[in-house]
C-alpha positions as CSV (number, residue, x, y, z in Angstrom):
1,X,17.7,0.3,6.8
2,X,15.2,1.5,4.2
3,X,16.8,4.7,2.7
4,X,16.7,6.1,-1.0
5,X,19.7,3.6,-1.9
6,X,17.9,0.5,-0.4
7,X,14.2,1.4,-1.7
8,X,16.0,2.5,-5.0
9,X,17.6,-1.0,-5.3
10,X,14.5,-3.2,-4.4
11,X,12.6,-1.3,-7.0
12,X,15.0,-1.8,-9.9
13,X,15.4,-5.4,-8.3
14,X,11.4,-5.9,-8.7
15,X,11.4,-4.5,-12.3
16,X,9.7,-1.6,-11.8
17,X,9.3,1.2,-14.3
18,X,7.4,4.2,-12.8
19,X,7.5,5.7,-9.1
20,X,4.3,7.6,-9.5
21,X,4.3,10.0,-6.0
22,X,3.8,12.5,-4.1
23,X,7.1,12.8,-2.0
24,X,6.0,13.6,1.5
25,X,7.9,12.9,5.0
26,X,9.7,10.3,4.8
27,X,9.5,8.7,1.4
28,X,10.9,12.4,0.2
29,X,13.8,11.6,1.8
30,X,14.2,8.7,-1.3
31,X,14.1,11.3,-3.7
32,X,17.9,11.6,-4.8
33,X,18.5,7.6,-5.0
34,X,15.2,7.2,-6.5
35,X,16.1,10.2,-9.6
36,X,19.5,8.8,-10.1
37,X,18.1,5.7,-11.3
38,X,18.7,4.5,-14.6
39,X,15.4,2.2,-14.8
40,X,13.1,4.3,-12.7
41,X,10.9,6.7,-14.1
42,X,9.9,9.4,-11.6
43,X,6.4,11.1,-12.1
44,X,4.6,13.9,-9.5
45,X,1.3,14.4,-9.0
46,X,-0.7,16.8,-7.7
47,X,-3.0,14.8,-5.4
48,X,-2.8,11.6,-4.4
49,X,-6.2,10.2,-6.5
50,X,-4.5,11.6,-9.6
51,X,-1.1,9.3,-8.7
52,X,-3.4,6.9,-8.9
53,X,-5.2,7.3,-12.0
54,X,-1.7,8.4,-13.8
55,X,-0.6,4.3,-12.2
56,X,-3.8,3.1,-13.7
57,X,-2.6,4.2,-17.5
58,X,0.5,2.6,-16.8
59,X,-0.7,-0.4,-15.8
60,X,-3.1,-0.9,-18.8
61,X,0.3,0.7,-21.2
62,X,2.3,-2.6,-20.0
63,X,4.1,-1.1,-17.0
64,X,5.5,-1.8,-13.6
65,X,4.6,2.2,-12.0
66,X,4.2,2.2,-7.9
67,X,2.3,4.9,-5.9
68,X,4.1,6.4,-3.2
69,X,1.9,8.4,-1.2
70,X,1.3,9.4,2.5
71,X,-1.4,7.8,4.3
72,X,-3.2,11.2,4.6
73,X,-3.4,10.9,0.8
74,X,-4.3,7.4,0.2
75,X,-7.6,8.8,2.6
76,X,-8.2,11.4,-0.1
77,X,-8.0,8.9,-2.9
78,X,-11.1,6.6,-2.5
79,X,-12.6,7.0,-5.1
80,X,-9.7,6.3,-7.7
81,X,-8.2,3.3,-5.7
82,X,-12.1,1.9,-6.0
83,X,-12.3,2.7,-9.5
84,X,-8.4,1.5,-10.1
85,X,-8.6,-1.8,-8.1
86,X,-12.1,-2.7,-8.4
87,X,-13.3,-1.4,-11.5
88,X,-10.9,-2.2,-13.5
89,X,-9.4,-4.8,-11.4
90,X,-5.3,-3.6,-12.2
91,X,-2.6,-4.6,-9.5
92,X,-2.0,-1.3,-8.3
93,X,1.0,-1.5,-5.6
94,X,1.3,1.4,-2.7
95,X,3.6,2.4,-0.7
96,X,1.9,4.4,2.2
97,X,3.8,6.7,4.4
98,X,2.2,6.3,7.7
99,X,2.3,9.5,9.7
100,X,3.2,9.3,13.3
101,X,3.0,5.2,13.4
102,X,6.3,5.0,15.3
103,X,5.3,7.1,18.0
104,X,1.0,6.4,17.6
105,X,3.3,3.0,19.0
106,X,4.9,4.0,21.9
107,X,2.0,6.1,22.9
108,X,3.6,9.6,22.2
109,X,1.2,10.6,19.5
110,X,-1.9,11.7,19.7
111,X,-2.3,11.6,15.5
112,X,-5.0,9.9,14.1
113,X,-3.6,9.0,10.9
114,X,-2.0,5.7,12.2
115,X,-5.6,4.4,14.0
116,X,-7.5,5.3,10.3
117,X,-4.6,3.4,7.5
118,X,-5.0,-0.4,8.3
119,X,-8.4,-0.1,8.8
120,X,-9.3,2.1,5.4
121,X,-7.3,-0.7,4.1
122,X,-8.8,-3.4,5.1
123,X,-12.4,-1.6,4.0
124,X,-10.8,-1.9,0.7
125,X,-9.8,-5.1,1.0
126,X,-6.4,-4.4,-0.2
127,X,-3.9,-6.5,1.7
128,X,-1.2,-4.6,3.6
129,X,2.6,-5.1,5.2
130,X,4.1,-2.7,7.3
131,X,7.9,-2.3,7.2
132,X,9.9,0.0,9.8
133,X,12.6,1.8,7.9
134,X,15.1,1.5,10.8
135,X,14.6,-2.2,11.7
136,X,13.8,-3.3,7.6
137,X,16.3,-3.8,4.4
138,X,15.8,-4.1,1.0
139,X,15.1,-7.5,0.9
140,X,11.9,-7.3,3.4
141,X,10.9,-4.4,0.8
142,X,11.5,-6.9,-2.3
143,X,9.6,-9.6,-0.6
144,X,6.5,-7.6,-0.2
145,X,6.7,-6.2,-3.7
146,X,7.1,-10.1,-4.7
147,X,4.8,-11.4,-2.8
148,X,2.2,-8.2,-4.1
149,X,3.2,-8.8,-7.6
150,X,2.8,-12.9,-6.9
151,X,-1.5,-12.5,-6.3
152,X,-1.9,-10.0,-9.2
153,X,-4.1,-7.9,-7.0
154,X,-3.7,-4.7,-5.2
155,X,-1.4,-4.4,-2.2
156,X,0.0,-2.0,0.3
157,X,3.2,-1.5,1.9
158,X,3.1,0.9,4.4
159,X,6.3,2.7,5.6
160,X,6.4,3.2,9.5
161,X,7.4,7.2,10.2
């Protein structure tokens, strides 16, 4: 299961510094775990394309920072995930909340936000896992980070709400 605990410990276990966010739905529900942390620094943002340009500076400063955001967010952000990944070509790892995927699943949502984040995505080109938090641990969480952190590019790990 992928609670505060579990997300908590695959962070510190991938070395990273900096949870740069905006703690909506689900991923708010890290929030205690992730503040208890004795490696983790915690940042909030105000909107999602500033989480991203505050992750940018702490790449280029020599940190480890992730952007937890919802997927609502990441479709606000364009223009900084461009400039971020593209411009200036930094690793930038996210972890997208995606609204309603559980249920967009089973064909009890009408929300448009799961039928927009893969595909805004892949328009990116930013490669992408999804990981339930009721059927995944902290290892499938570590092994996406690992495996983000192995290419040196951008990735995206979107959490199924």
């Amino acid at each position: 299961m992928l609670d505060g605990p579990a997300v908590t410990e695959a962070l510190e276990t991938c070395g990273v510094t900096h949870v740069v966010w905006i703690p909506d739905s689900h991923l708010g529900t890290w929030e205690t775990a992730l503040l208890h942390s004795k490696s983790i620094r915690l940042i909030r943002a105000c909107r999602e394309g500033e989480a991203i340009a505050i992750a940018g500076g702490l790449l280029i400063g020599g940190a480890k920072p992730v952007v937890m955001i919802q997927c609502t967010g990441l479709f606000e952000a364009g223009d900084a995930l461009r400039n971020i990944v593209y411009d200036l070509n930094l690793p930038l790892i996210l972890v997208v909340g995606v609204r309603s995927y559980i249920a967009h699943q089973a064909g009890k949502s009408t929300d448009n936000c799961p039928v927009f984040t893969q595909p805004v995505l892949d328009a990116w080109k930013i490669p992408q896992t999804i990981l339930d938090p009721n059927q995944h641990a902290s290892g499938d969480l570590i092994a996406a980070m690992r495996n983000c952190l192995r290419t040196g590019t951008a990735g995206a790990i979107l959490i199924a709400e």
